[in-house]
mmCIF file as gemmi writes it, N, C-alpha and C atoms, coordinates in Angstrom:
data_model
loop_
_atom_site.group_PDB
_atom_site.id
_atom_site.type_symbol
_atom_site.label_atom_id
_atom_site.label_alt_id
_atom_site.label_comp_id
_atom_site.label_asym_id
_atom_site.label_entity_id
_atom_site.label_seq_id
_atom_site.pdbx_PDB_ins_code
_atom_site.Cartn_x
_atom_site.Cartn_y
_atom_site.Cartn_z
_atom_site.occupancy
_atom_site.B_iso_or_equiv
_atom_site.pdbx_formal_charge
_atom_site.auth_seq_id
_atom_site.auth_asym_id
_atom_site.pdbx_PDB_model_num
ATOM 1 N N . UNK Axp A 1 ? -23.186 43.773 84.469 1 0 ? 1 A 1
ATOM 2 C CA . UNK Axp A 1 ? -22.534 43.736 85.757 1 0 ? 1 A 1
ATOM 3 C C . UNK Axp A 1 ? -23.558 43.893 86.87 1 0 ? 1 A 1
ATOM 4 N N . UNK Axp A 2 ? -23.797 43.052 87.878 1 0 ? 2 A 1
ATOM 5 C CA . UNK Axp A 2 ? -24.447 43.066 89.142 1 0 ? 2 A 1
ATOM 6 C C . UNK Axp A 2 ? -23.551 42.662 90.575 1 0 ? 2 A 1
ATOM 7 N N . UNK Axp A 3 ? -24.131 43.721 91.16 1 0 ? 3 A 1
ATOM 8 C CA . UNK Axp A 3 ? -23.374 43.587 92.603 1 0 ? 3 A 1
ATOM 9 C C . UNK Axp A 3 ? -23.532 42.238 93.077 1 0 ? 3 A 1
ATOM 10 N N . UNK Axp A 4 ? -24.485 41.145 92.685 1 0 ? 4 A 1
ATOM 11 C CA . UNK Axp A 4 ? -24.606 39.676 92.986 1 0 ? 4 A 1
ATOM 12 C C . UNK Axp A 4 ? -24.129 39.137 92.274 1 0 ? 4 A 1
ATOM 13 N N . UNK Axp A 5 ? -23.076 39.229 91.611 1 0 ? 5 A 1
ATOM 14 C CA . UNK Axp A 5 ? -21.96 38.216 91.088 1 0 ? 5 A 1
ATOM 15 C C . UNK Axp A 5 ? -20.499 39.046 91.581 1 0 ? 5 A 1
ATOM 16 N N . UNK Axp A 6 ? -20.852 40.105 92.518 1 0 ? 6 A 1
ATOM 17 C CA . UNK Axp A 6 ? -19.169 40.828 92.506 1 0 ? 6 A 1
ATOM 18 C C . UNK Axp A 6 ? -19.509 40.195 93.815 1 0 ? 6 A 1
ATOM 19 N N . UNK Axp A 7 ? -20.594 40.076 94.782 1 0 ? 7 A 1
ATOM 20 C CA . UNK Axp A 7 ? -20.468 39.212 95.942 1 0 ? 7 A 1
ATOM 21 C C . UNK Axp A 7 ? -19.923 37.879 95.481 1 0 ? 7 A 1
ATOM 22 N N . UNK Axp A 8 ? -20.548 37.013 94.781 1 0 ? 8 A 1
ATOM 23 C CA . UNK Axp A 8 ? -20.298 35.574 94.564 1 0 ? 8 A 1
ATOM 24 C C . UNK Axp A 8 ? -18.846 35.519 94.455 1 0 ? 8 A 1
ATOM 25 N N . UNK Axp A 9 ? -18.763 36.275 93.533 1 0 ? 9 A 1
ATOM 26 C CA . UNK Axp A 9 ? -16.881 36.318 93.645 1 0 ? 9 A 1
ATOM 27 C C . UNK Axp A 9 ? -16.051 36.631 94.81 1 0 ? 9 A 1
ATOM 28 N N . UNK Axp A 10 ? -16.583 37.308 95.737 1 0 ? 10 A 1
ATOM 29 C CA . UNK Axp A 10 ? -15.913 37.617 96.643 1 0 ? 10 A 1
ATOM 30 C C . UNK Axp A 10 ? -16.105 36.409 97.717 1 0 ? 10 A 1
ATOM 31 N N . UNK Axp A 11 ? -17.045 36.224 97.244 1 0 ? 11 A 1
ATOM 32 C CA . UNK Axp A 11 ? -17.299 34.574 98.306 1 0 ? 11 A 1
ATOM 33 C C . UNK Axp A 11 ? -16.528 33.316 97.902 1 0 ? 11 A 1
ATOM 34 N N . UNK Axp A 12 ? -16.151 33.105 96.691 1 0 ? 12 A 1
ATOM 35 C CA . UNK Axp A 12 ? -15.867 31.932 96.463 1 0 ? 12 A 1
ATOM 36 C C . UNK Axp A 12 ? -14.142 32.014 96.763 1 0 ? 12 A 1
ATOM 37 N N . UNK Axp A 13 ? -13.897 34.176 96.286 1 0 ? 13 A 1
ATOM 38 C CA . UNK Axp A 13 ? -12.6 34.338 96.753 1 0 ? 13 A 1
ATOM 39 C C . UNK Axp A 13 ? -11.7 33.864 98.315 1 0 ? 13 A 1
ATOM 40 N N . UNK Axp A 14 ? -12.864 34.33 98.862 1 0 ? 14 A 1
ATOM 41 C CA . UNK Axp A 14 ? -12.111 34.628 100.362 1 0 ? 14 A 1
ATOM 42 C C . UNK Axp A 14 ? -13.083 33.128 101.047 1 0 ? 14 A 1
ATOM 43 N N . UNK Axp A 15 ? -12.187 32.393 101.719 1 0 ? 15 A 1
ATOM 44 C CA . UNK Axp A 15 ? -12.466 30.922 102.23 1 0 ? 15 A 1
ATOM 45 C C . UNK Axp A 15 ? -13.117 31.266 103.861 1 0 ? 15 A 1
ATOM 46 N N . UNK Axp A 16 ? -12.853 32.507 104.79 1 0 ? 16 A 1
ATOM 47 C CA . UNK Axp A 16 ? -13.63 33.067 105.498 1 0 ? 16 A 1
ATOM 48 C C . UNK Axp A 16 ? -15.025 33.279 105.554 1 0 ? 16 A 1
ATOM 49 N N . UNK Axp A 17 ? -15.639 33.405 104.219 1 0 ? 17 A 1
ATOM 50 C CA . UNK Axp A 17 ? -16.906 33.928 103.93 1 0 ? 17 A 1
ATOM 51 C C . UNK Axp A 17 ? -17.63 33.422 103.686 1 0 ? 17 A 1
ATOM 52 N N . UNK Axp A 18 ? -18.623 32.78 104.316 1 0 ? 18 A 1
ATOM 53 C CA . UNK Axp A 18 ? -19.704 31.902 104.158 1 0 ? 18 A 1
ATOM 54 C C . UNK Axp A 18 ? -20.867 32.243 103.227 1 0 ? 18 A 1
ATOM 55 N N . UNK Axp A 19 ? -20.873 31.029 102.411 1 0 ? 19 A 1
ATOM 56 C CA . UNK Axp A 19 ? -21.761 31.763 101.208 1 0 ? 19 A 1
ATOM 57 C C . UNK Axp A 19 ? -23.176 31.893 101.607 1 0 ? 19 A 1
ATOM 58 N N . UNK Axp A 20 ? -23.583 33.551 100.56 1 0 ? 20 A 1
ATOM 59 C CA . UNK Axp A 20 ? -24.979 33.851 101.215 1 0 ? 20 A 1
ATOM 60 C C . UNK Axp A 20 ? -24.877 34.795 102.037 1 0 ? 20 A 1
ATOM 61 N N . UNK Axp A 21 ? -24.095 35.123 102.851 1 0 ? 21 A 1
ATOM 62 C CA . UNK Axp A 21 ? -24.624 35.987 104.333 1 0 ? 21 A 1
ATOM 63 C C . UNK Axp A 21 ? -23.808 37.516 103.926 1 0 ? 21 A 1
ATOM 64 N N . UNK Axp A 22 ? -23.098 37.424 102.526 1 0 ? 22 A 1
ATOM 65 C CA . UNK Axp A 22 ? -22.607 38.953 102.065 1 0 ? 22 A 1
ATOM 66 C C . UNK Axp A 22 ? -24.193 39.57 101.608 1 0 ? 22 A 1
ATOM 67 N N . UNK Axp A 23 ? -23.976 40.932 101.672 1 0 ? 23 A 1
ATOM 68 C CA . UNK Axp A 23 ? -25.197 41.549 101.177 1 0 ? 23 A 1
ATOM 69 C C . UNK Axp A 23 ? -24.717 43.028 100.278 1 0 ? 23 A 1
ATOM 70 N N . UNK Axp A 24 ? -25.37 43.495 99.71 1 0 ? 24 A 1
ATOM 71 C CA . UNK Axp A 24 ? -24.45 44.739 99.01 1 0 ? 24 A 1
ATOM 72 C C . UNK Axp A 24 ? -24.426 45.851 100.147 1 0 ? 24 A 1
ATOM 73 N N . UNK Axp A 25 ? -25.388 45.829 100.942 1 0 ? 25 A 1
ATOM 74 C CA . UNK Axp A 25 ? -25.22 46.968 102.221 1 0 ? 25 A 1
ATOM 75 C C . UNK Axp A 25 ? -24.168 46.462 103.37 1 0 ? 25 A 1
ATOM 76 N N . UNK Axp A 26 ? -23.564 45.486 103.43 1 0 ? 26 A 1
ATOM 77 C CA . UNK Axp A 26 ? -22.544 45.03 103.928 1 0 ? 26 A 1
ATOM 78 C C . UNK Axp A 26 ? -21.115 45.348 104.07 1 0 ? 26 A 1
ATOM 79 N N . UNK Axp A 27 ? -20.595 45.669 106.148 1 0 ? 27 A 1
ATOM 80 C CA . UNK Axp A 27 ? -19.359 46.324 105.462 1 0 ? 27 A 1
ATOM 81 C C . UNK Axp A 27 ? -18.346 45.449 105.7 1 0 ? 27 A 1
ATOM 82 N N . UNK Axp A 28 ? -17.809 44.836 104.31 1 0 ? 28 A 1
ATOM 83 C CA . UNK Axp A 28 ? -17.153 43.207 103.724 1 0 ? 28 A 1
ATOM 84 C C . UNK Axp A 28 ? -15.993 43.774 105.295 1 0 ? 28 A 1
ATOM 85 N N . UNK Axp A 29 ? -15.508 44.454 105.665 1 0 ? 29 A 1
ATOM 86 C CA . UNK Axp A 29 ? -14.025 44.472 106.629 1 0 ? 29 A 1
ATOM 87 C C . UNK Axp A 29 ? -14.945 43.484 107.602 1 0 ? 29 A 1
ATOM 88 N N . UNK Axp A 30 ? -16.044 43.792 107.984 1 0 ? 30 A 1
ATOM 89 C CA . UNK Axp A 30 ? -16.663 42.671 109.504 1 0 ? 30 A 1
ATOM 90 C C . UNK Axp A 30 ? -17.092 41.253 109.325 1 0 ? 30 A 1
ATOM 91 N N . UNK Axp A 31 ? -16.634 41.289 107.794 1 0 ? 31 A 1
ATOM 92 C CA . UNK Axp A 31 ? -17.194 39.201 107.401 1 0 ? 31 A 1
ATOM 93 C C . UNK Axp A 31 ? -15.916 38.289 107.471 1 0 ? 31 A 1
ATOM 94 N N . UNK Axp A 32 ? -14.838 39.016 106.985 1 0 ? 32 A 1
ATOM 95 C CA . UNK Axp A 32 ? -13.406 38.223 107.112 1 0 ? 32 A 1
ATOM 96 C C . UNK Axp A 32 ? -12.558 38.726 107.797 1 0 ? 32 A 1
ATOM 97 N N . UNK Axp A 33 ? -11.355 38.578 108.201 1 0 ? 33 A 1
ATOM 98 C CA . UNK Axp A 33 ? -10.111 39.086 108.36 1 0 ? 33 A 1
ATOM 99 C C . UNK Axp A 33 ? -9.465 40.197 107.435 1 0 ? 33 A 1
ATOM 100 N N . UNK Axp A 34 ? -9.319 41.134 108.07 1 0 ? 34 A 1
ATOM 101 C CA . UNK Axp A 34 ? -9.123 42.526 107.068 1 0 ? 34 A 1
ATOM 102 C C . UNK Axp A 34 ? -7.696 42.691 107.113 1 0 ? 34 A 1
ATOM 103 N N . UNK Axp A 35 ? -6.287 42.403 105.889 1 0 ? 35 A 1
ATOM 104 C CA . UNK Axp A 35 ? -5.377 42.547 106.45 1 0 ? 35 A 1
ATOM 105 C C . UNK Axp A 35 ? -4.995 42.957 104.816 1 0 ? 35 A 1
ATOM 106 N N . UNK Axp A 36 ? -3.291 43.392 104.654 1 0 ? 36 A 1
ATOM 107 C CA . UNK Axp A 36 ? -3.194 43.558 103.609 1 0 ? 36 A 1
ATOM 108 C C . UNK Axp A 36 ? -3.022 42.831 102.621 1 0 ? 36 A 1
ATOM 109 N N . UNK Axp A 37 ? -2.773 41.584 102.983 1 0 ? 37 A 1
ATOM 110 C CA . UNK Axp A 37 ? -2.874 40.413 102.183 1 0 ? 37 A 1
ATOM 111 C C . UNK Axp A 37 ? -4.485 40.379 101.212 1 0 ? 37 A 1
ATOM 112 N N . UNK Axp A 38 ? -5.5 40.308 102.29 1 0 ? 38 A 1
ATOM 113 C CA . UNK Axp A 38 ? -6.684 40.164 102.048 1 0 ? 38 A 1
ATOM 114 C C . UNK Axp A 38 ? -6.983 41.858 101.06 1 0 ? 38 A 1
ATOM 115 N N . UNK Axp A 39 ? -6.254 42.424 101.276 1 0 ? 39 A 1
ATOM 116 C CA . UNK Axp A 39 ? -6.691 44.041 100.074 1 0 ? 39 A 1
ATOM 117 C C . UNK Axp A 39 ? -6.308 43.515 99.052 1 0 ? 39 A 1
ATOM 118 N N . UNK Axp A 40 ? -4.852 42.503 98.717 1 0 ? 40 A 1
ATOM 119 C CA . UNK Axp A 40 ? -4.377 42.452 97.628 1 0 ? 40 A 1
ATOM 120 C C . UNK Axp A 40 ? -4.561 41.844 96.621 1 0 ? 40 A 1
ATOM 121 N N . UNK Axp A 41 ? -5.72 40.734 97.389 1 0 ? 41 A 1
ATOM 122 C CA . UNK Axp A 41 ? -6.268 39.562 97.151 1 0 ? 41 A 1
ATOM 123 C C . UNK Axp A 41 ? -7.522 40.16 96.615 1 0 ? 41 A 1
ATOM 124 N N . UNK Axp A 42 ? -8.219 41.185 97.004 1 0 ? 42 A 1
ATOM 125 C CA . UNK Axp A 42 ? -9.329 41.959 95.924 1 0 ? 42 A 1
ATOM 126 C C . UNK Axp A 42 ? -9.131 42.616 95.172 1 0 ? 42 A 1
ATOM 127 N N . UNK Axp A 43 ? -7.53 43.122 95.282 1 0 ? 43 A 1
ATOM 128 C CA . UNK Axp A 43 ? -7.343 44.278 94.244 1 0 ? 43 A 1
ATOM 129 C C . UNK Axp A 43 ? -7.069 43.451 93.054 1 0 ? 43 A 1
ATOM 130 N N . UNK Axp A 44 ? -6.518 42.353 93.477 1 0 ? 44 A 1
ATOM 131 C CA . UNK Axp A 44 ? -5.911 41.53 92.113 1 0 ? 44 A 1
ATOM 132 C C . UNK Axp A 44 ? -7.742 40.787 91.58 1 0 ? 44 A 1
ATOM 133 N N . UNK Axp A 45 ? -8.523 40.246 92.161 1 0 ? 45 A 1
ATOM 134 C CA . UNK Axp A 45 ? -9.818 39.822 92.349 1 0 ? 45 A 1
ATOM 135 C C . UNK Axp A 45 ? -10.573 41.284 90.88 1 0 ? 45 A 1
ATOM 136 N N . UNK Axp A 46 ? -10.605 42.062 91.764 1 0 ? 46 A 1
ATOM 137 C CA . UNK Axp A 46 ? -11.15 43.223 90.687 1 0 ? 46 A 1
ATOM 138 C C . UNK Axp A 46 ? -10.284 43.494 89.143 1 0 ? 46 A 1
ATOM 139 N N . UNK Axp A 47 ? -8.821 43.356 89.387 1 0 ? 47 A 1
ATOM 140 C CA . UNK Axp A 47 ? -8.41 42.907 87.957 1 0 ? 47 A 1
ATOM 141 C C . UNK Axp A 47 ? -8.497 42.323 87.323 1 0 ? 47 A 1
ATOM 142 N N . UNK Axp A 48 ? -8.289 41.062 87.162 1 0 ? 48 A 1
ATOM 143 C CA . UNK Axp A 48 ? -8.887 39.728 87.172 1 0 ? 48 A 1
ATOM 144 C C . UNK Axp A 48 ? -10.3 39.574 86.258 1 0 ? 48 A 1
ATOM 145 N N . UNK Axp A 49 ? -11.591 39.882 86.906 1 0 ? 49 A 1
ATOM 146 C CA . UNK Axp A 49 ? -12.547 40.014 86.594 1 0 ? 49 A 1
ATOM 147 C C . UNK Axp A 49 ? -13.193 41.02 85.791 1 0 ? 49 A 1
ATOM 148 N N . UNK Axp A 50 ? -13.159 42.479 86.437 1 0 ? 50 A 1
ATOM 149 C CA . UNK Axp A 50 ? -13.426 43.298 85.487 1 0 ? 50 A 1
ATOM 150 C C . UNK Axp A 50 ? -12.057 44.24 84.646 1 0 ? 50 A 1
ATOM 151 N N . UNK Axp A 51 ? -11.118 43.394 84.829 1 0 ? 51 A 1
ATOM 152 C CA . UNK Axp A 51 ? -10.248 44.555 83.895 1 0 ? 51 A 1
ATOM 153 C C . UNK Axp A 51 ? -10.131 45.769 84.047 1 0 ? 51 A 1
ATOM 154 N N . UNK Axp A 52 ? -9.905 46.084 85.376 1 0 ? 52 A 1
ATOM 155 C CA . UNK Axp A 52 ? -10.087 47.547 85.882 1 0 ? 52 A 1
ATOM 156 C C . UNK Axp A 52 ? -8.982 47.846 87.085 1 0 ? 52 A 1
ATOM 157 N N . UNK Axp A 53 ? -8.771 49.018 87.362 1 0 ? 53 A 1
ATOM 158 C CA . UNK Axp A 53 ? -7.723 48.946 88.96 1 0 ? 53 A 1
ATOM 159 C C . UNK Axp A 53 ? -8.215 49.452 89.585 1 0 ? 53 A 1
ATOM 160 N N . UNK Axp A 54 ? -8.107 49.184 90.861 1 0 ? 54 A 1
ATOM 161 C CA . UNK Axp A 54 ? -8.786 49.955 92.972 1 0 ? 54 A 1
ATOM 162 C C . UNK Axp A 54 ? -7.287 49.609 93.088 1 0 ? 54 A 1
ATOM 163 N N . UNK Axp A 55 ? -7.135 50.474 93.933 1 0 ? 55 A 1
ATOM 164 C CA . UNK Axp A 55 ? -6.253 50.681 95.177 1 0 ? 55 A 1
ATOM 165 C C . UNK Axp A 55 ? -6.59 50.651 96.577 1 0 ? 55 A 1
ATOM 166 N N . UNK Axp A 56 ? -5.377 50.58 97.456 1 0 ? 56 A 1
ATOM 167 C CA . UNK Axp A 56 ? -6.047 50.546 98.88 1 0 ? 56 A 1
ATOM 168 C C . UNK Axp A 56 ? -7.024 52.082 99.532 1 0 ? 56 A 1
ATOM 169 N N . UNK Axp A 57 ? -6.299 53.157 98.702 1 0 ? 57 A 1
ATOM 170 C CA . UNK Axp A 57 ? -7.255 54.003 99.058 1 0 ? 57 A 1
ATOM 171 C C . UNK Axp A 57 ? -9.376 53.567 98.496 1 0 ? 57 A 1
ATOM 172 N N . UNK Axp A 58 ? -9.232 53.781 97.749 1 0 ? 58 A 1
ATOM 173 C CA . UNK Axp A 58 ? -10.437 53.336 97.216 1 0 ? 58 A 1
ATOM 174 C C . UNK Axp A 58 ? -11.59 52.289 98.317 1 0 ? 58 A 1
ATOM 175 N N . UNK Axp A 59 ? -10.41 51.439 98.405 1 0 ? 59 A 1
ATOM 176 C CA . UNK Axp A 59 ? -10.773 50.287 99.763 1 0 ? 59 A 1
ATOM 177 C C . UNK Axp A 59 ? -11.425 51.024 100.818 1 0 ? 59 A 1
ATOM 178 N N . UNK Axp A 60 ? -10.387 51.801 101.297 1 0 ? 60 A 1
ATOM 179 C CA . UNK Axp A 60 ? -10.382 52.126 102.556 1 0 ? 60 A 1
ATOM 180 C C . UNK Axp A 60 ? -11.883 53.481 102.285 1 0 ? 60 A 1
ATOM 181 N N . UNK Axp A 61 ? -12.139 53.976 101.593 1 0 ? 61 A 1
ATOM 182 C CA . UNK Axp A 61 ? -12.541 54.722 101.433 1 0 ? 61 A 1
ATOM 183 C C . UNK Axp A 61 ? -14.578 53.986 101.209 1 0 ? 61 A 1
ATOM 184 N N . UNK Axp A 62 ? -14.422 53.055 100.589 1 0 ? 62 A 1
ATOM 185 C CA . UNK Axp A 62 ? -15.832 52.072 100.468 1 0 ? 62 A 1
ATOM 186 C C . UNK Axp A 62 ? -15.876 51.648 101.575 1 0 ? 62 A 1
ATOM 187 N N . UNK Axp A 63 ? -17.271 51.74 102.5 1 0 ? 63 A 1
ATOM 188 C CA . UNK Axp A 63 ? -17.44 50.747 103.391 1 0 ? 63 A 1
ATOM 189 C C . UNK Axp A 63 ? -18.327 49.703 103.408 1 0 ? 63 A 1
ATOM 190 N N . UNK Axp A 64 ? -19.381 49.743 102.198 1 0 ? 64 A 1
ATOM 191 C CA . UNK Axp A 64 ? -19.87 48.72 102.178 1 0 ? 64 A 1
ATOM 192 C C . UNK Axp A 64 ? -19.776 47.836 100.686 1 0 ? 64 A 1
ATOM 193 N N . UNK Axp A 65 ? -19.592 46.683 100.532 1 0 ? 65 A 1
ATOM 194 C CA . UNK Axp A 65 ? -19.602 45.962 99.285 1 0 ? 65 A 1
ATOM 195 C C . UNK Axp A 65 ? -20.31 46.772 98.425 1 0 ? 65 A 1
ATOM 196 N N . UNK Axp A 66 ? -21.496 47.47 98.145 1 0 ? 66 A 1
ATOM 197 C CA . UNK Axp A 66 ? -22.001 48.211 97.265 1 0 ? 66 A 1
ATOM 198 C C . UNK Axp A 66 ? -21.451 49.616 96.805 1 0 ? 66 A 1
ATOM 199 N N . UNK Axp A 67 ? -20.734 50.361 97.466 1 0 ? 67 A 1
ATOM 200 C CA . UNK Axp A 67 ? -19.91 51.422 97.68 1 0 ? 67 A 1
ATOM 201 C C . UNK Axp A 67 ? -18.426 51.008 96.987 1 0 ? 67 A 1
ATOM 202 N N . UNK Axp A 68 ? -17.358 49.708 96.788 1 0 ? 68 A 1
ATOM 203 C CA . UNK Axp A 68 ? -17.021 49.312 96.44 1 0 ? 68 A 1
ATOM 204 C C . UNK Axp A 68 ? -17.093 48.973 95.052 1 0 ? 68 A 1
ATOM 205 N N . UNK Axp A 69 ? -18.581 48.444 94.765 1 0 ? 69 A 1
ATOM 206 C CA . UNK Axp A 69 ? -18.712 47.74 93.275 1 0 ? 69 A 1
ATOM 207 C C . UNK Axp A 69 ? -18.66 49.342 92.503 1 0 ? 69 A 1
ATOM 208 N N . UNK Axp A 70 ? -19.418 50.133 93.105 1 0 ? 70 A 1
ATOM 209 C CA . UNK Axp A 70 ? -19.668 51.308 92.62 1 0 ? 70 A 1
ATOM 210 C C . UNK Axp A 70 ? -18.729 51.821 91.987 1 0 ? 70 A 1
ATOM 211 N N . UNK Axp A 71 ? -17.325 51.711 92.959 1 0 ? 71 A 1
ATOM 212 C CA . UNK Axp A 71 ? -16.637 52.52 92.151 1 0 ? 71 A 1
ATOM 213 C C . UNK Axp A 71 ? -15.689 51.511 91.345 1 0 ? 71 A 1
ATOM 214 N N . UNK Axp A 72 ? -15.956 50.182 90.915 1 0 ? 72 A 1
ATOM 215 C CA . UNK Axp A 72 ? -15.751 48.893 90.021 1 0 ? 72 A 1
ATOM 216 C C . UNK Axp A 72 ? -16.64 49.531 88.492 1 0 ? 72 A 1
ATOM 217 N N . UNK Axp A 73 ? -17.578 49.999 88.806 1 0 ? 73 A 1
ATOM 218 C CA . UNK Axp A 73 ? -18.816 50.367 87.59 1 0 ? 73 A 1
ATOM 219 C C . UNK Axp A 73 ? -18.407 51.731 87.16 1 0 ? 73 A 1
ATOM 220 N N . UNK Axp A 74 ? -17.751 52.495 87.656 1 0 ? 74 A 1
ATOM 221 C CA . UNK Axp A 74 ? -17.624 53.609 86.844 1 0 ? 74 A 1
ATOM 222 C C . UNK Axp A 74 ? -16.223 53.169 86.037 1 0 ? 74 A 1
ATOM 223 N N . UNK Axp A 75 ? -15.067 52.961 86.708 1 0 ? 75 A 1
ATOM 224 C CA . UNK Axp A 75 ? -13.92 52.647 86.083 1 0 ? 75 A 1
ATOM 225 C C . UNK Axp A 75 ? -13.936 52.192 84.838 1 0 ? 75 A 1
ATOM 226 N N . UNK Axp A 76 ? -14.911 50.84 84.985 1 0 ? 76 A 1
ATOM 227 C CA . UNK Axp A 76 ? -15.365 50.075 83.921 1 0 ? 76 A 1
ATOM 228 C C . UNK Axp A 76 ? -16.086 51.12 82.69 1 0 ? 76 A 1
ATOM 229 N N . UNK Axp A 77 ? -16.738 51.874 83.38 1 0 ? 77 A 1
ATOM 230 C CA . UNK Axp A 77 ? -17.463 52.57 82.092 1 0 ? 77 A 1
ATOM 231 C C . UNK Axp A 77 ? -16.837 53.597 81.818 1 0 ? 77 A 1
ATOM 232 N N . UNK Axp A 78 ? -15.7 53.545 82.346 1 0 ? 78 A 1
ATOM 233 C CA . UNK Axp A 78 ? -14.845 55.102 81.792 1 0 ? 78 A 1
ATOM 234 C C . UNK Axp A 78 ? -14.058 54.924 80.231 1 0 ? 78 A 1
């Protein structure tokens, strides 16, 4: 697992996001439209992919894409 394929995914996810310009120190709410649609659309995104669950707290609580994967990588290794 690398935070440069949980970007790629999030890029190819969200049609806002121009590929390339995510970074893992990046805080993903200032690249797209932040709404709850768009939470549900990663929460299902993070199921999906790694077989794991986030919630909106979790969300709200990460502010940057790397802070996010982070807590994608423990779940996973729990």
């Amino acid at each position: 697992m690398k935070v440069e394929d949980f970007i790629a995914k999030i890029e190819e996810e969200f049609d806002d996001v121009e590929s390339g310009v995510l970074k893992p120190e990046s805080n993903f709410r200032e690249h797209f439209e932040w709404n709850s649609i768009n939470a549900l659309i990663l929460i299902a995104l993070v199921k999906t992919e790694y077989d794991v669950s986030i919630n909106a707290e979790d969300i709200r609580n990460a502010k940057t894409i790397r802070d996010l994967f982070g807590i994608i990588e423990k779940r996973v290794a729990a």
